[in-house]
C-alpha positions as CSV (number, residue, x, y, z in Angstrom):
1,X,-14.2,-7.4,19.7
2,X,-17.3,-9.2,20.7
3,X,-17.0,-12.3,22.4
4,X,-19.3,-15.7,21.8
5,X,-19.5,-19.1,23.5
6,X,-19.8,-21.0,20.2
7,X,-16.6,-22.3,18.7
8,X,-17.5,-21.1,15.3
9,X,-17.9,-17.6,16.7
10,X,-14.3,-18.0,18.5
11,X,-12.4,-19.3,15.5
12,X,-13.5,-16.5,13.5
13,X,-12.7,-14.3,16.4
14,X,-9.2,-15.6,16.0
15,X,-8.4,-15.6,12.5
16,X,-9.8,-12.2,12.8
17,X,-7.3,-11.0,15.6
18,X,-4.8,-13.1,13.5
19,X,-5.6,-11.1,10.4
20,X,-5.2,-7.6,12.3
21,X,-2.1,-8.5,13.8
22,X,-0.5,-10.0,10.0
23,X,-0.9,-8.4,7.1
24,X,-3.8,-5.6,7.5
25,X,-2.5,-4.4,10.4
26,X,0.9,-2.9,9.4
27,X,3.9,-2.7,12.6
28,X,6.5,-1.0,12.9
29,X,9.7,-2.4,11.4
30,X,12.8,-3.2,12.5
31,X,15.9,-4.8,11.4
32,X,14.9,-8.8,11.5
33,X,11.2,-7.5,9.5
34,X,13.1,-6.0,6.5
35,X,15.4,-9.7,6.7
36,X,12.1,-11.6,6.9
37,X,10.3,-9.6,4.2
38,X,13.1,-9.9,1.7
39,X,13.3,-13.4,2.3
40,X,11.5,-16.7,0.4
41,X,9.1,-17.5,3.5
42,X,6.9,-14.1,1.4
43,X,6.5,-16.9,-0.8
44,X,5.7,-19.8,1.4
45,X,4.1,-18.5,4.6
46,X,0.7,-20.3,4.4
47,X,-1.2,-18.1,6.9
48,X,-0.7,-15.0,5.0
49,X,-2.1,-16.6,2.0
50,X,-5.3,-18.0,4.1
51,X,-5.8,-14.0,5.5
52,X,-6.2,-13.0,1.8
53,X,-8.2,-16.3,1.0
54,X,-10.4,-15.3,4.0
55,X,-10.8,-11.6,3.0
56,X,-12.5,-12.5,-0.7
57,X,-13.6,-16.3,0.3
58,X,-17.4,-15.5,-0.9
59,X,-16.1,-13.4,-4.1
60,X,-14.1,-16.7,-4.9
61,X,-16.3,-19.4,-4.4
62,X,-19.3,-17.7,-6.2
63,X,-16.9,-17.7,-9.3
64,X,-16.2,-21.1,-8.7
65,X,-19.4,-22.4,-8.2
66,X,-20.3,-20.0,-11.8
67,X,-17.6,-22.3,-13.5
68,X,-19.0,-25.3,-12.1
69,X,-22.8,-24.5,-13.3
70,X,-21.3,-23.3,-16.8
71,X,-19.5,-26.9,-16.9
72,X,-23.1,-28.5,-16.1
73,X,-25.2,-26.4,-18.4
74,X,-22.9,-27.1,-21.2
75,X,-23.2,-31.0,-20.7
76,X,-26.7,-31.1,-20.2
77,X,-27.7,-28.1,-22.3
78,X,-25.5,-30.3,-24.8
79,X,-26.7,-33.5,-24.6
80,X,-30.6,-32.9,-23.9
81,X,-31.2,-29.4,-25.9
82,X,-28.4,-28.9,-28.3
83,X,-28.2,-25.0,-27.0
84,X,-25.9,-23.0,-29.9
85,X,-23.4,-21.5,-27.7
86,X,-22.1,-24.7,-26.7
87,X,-21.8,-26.7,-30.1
88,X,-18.5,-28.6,-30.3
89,X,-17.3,-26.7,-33.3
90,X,-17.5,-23.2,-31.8
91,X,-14.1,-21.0,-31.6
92,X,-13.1,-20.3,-28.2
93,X,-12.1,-16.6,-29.8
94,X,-15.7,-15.9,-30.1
95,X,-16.5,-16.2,-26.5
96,X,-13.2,-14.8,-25.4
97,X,-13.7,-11.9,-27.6
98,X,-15.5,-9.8,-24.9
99,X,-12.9,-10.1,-22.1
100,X,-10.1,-9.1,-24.4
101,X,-11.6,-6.2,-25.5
102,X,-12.7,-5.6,-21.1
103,X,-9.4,-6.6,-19.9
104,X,-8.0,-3.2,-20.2
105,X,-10.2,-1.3,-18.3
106,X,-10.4,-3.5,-15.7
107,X,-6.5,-3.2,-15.6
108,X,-6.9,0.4,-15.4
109,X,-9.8,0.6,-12.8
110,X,-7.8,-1.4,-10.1
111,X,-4.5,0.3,-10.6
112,X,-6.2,3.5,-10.0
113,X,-7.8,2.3,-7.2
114,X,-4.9,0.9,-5.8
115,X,-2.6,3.7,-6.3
116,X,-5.5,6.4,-4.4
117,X,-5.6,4.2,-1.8
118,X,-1.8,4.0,-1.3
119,X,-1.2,7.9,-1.9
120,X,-3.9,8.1,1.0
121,X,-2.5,5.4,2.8
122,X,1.0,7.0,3.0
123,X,-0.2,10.2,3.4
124,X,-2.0,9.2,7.0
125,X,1.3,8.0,7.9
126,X,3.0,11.2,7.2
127,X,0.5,12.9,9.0
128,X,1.1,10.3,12.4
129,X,5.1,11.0,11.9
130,X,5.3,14.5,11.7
131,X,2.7,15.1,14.6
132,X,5.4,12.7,16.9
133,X,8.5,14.7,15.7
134,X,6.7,18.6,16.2
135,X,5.9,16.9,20.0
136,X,9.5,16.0,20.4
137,X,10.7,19.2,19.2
138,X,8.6,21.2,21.3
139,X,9.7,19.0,24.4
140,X,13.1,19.6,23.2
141,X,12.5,23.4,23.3
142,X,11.0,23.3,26.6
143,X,13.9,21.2,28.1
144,X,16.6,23.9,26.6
145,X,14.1,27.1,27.5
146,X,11.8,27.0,30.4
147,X,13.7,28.2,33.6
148,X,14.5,25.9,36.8
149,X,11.9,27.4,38.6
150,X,9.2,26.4,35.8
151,X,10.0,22.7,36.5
152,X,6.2,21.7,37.3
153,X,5.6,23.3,33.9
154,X,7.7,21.6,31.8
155,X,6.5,18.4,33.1
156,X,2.9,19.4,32.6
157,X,4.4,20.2,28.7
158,X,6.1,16.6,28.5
159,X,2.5,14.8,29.8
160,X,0.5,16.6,27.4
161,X,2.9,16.1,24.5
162,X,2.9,12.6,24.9
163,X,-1.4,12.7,25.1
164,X,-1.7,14.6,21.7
165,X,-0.8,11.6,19.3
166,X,-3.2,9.2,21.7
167,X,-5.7,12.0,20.8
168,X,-5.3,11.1,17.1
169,X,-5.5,7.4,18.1
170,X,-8.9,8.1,19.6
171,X,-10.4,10.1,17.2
172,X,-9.6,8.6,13.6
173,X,-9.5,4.5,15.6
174,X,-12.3,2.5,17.5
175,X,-12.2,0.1,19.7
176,X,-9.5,2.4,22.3
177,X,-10.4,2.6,25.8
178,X,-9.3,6.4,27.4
179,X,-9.0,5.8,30.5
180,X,-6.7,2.7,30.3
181,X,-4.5,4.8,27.8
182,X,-4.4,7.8,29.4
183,X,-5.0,7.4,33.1
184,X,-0.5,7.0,33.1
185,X,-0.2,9.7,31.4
186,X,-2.0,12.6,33.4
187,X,-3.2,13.9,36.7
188,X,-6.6,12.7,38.0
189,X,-8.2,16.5,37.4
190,X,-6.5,16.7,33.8
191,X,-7.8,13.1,32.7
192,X,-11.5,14.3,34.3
193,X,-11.2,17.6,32.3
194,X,-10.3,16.1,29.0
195,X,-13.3,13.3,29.1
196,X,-15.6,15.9,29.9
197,X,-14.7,17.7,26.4
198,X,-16.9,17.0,23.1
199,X,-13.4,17.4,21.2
200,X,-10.6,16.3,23.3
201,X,-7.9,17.1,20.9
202,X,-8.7,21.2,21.0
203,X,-8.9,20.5,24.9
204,X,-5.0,19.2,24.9
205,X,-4.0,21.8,22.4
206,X,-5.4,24.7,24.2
207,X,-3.4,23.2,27.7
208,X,-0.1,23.2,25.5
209,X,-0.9,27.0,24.2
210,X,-1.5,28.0,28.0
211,X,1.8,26.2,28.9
212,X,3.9,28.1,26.4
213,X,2.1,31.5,27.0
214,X,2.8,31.1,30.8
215,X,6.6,29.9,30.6
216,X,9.1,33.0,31.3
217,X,10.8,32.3,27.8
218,X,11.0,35.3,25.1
219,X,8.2,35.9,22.4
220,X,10.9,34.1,19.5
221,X,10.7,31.0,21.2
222,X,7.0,31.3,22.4
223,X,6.3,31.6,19.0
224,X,9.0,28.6,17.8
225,X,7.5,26.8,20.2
226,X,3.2,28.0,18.8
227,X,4.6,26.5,15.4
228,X,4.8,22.9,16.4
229,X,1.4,23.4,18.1
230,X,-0.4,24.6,15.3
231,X,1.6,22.1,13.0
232,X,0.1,19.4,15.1
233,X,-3.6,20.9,14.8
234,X,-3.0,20.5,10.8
235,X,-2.0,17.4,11.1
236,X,-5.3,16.2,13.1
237,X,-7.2,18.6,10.3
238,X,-5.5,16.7,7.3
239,X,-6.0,12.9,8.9
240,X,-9.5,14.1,9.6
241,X,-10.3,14.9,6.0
242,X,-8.8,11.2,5.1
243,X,-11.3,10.0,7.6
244,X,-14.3,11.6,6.4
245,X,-13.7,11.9,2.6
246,X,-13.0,8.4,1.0
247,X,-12.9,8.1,-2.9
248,X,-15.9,9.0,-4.7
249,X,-18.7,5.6,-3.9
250,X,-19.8,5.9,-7.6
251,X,-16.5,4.9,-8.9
252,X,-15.8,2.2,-6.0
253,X,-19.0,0.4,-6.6
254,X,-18.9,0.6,-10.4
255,X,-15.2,-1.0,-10.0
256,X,-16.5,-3.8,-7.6
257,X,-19.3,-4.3,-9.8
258,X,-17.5,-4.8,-13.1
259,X,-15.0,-6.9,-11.5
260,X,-17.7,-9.6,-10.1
261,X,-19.5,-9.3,-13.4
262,X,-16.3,-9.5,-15.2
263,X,-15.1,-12.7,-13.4
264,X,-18.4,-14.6,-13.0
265,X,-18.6,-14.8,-16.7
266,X,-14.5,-15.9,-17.5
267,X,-15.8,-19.4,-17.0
268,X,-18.4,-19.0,-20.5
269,X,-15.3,-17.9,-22.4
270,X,-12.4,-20.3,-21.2
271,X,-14.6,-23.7,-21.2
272,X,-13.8,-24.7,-24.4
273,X,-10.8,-25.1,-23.5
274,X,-10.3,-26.2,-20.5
275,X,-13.4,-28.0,-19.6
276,X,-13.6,-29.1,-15.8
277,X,-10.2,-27.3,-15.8
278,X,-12.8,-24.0,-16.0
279,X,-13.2,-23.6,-12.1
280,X,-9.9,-24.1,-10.9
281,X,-8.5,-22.2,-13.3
282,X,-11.6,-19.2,-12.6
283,X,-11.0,-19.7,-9.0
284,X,-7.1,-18.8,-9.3
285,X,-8.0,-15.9,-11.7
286,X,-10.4,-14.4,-9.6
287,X,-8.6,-14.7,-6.1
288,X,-5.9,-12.4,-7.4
289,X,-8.1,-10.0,-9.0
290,X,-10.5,-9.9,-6.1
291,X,-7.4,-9.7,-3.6
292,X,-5.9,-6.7,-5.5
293,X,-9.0,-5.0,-5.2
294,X,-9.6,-5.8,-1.6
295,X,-5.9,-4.5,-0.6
296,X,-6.8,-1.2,-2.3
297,X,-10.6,-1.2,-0.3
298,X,-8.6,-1.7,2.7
299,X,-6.1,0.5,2.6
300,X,-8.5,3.0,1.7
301,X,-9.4,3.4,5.6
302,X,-5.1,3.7,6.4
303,X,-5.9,4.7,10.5
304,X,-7.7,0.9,11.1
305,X,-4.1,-0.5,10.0
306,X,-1.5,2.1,10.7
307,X,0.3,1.3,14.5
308,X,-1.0,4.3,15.6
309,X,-0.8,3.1,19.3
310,X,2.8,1.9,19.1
311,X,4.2,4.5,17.5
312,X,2.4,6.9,20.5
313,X,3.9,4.6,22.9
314,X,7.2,5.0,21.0
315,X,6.9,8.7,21.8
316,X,6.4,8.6,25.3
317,X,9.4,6.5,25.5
318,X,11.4,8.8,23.2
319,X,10.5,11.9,25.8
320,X,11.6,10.0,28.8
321,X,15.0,9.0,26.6
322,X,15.4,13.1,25.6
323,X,14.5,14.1,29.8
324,X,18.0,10.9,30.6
325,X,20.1,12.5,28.2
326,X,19.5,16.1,29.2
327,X,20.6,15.2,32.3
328,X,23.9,13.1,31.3
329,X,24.6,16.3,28.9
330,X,24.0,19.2,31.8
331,X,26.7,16.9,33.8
332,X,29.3,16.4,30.8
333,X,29.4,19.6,29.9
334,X,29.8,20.8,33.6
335,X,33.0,18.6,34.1
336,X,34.2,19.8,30.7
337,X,33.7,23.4,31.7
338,X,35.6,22.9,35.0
339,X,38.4,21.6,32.7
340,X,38.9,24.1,30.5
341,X,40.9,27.3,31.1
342,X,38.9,30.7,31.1
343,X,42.3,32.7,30.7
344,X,43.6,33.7,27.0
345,X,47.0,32.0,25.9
346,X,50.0,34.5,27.4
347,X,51.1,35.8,24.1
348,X,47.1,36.6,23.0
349,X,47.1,38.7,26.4
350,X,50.4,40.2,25.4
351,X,49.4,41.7,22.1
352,X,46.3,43.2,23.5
353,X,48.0,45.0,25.9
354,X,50.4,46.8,23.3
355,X,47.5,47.4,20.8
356,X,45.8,49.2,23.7
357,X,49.5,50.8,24.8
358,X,49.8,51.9,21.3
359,X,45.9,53.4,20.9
360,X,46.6,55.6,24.1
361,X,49.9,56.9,22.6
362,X,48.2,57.7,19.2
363,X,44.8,58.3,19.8
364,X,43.7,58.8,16.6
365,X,44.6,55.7,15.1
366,X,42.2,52.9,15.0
367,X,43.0,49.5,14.8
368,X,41.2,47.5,12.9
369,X,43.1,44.6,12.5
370,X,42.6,43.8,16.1
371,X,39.5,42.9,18.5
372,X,39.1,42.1,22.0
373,X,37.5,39.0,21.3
374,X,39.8,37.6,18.9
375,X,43.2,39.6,18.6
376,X,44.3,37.3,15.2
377,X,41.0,38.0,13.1
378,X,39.9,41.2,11.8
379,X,37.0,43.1,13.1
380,X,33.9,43.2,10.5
381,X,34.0,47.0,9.5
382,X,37.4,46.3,8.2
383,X,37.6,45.8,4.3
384,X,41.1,43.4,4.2
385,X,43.2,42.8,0.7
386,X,45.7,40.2,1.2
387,X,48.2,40.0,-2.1
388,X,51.6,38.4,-2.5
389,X,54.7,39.9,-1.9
390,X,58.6,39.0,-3.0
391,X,59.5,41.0,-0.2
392,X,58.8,41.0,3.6
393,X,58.3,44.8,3.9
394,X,57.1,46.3,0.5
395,X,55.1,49.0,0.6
396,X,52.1,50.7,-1.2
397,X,51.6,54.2,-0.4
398,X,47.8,53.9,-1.5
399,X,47.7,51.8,2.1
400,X,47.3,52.9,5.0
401,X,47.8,49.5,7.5
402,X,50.0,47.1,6.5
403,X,50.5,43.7,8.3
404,X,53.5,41.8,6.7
405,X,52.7,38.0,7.0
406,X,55.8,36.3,5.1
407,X,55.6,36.1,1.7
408,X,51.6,37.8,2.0
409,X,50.6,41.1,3.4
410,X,47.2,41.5,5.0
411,X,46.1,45.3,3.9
412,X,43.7,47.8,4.7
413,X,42.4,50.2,3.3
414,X,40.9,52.6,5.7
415,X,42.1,56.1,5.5
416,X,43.5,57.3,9.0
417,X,44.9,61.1,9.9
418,X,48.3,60.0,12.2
419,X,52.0,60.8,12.0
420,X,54.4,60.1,9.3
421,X,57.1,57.9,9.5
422,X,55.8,56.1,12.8
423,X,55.9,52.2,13.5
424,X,55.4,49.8,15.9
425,X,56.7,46.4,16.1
426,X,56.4,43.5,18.0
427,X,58.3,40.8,18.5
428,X,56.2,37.6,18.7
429,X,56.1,35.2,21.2
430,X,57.5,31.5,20.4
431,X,54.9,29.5,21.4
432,X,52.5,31.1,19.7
433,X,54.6,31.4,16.5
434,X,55.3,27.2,16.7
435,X,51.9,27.4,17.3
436,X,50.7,28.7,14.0
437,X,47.5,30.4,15.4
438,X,45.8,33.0,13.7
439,X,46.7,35.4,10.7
440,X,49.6,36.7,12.3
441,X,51.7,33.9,12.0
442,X,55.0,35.7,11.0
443,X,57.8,37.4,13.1
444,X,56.7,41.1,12.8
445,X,53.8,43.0,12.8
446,X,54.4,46.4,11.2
447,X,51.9,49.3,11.1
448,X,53.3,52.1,9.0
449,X,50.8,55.2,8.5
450,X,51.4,57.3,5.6
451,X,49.3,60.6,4.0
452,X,45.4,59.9,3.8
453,X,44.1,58.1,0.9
454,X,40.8,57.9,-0.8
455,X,39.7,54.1,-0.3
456,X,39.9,52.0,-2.9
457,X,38.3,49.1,-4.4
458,X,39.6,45.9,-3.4
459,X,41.2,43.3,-5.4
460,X,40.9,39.4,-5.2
461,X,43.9,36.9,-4.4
């Protein structure tokens, strides 16, 4: 901002740092914003309205001062020439006639205009947001994946994560001084290394590539890691093309031009009636119009009002939040580890060790019902029918395996070549049975093995 000695120069200075930091110049919201905005000061709050009053002040008063020489020319031109379009007993439809017939495109003009600006306007923001949440990601991959050893390098990853969204700042804002912003941020050789580049942001891209390509992590998460890299490269790619591309100047200039023209001749068709009424009431009129418009020329342009430099601070502090935490976690889950017992219940252990008894006595019998890992749930290759049954030891000779679970039986119906008329049974143990764990919840388990069957097809509960 340029500074003067005159006061004139440092009032407008102010009320143009005022007008950045008030409406143009959006923040970031919190809970007491939302309270204020949904309150009645939106109404009330005279500075507001002054920042719009100062943004289209010339607009205005030229249609104000057009009411006031229409008021004068119609006196004069009344009394002294008699000039036709101002006799007494003209209707005021004749001279409205043109405006009502107008007033629908201009409707049309400005909420086009408006709504391009916004969809641009929103979708800057969206570019901002999700280059801030692929630099936390990829911080939060680095935290969980880069080895102990690699510590200097995850830090080097954290530093230039945090200097990509300031990148943005200084390529799509003015006015940002680089050294002041990023001479916190990195080492004395990085920050020299990154002024000396015509495009800084493929400098700090290519130092986060080399990071992840030199990390002793496995290609899945080099390349997990590559996405929010080259998601953040779009992102500068897509706020770029907002920056360089506005809407098309013909239409712009066509809609500011039939807006003046528009409202610098209101005054001829309202005088009749309201007389000297004409340039407070054109003044009004043209102040919202004008403002409307001006909203949608500024908005336009979304980077000179987005918080783009708070919400890159934000992420610097929401890295140094997500290094705290991992370190809290490492420790909670430590303490919970040394508090937890590594050894399986008694009576798990005790039904592995007959399973294996019984596999050793009969070879070729597989047990699929049972796994190391988890002796209650079936291993995957095993196809499982579970149907009711009145009795607690039914059988069906198509089956081969059958685990008698009260009134259900848990089935299976792989073929096995064993011994007839051989079972084994085992008695559970009573803490595990009060326990309910599992699918073998009941007092027996039964294996009976009976002539090989094709498999069939299983059938639902």
């Amino acid at each position: 901002m340029r500074r003067s000695g005159s006061s004139a120069d440092s009032i407008q200075a102010y009320f143009r740092k005022r007008k950045r930091e008030n409406i143009l110049k959006d923040e970031p919201y919190a809970f007491e914003h939302w309270q204020r905005q949904r309150s009645f000061r939106r109404y009330t709050d005279p500075f507001d309205c002054w920042v719009v009053v100062l943004n289209v002040f010339w607009p205005v008063t030229f249609v104000v001062l057009a009411a006031v020489g229409v008021g004068l020319y119609k006196k004069l031109g009344q009394q002294r020439h008699g000039f036709p379009y101002f006799r007494e007993n003209s209707n005021a439809v004749e001279y409205g006639l043109p405006f009502t017939t107008t007033s629908f495109a201009i409707a049309l003009l400005l909420v086009f205009r408006t709504n391009e600006s916004y969809r641009r306007w929103w979708d800057a923001r969206r570019n901002v947001g999700r280059l801030c949440t692929g630099m936390r990601n990829i911080v939060r991959q680095g935290i969980a994946w880069f080895p102990t050893e690699q510590n200097a390098l995850l830090q080097a990853l954290q530093r230039w994560a945090i200097v990509l969204p300031h990148m943005m700042l200084f390529h799509v804002c003015e006015g940002h001084d680089m050294d002041c912003i990023l001479k916190p941020l990195l080492l004395p050789n990085e920050l020299d290394w990154i002024k000396e580049q015509d495009r800084p942001t493929f400098g700090v891209t290519a130092c986060l590539t080399r990071i992840v390509q030199t990390a002793k992590i496995t290609n899945e998460q080099q390349q997990s890691m590559d996405l929010e890299i080259k998601g953040g490269l779009s992102e500068f790619g897509a706020s770029d093309d907002i920056l360089r591309q506005p809407l098309p100047v013909a239409y712009t200039r066509h809609t500011s031009r039939f807006l003046i023209i528009w409202l610098l001749c209101l005054p001829v068709a309202i005088w009749q009636v309201y007389e000297w009424a004409t340039p407070v009431i054109a003044g009004a009129v043209a102040f919202f119009l004008l403002g409307i418009e001006h909203i949608g020329i500024m908005i336009e342009e979304p980077f000179s009002i987005l918080p783009i430099d708070k919400i890159a601070s934000r992420l610097r502090a929401d890295i140094e939040e997500m290094i705290e935490n991992n370190q809290k976690a490492k420790r909670l889950v430590m303490e919970c580890g040394d508090q937890m017992s590594p050894h399986l219940p008694e009576s798990t252990q005790l039904r592995l060790d007959a399973a294996r008894r019984s596999s050793k006595r009969h070879s070729s019998l597989p047990l699929p019902f049972l796994s190391e890992q988890n002796p209650f749930m079936p291993s995957p290759p095993t196809e499982l029918y579970m149907a009711p049954s009145a009795h607690p030891l039914e059988t069906h000779p198509h089956q081969n395996i059958q685990i008698h679970h009260g009134p259900y039986q848990l089935q299976s119906s792989r073929p096995a070549q064993v011994p007839r008329a051989q079972s084994l049974q085992l008695e559970r143990d009573s803490a595990a049975d009060s326990a309910g764990v599992g699918l073998l919840s009941g007092r027996r388990l039964s294996a009976e093995y009976d002539r090989p069957a094709p498999s069939k097809s299983l059938r639902s509960l």
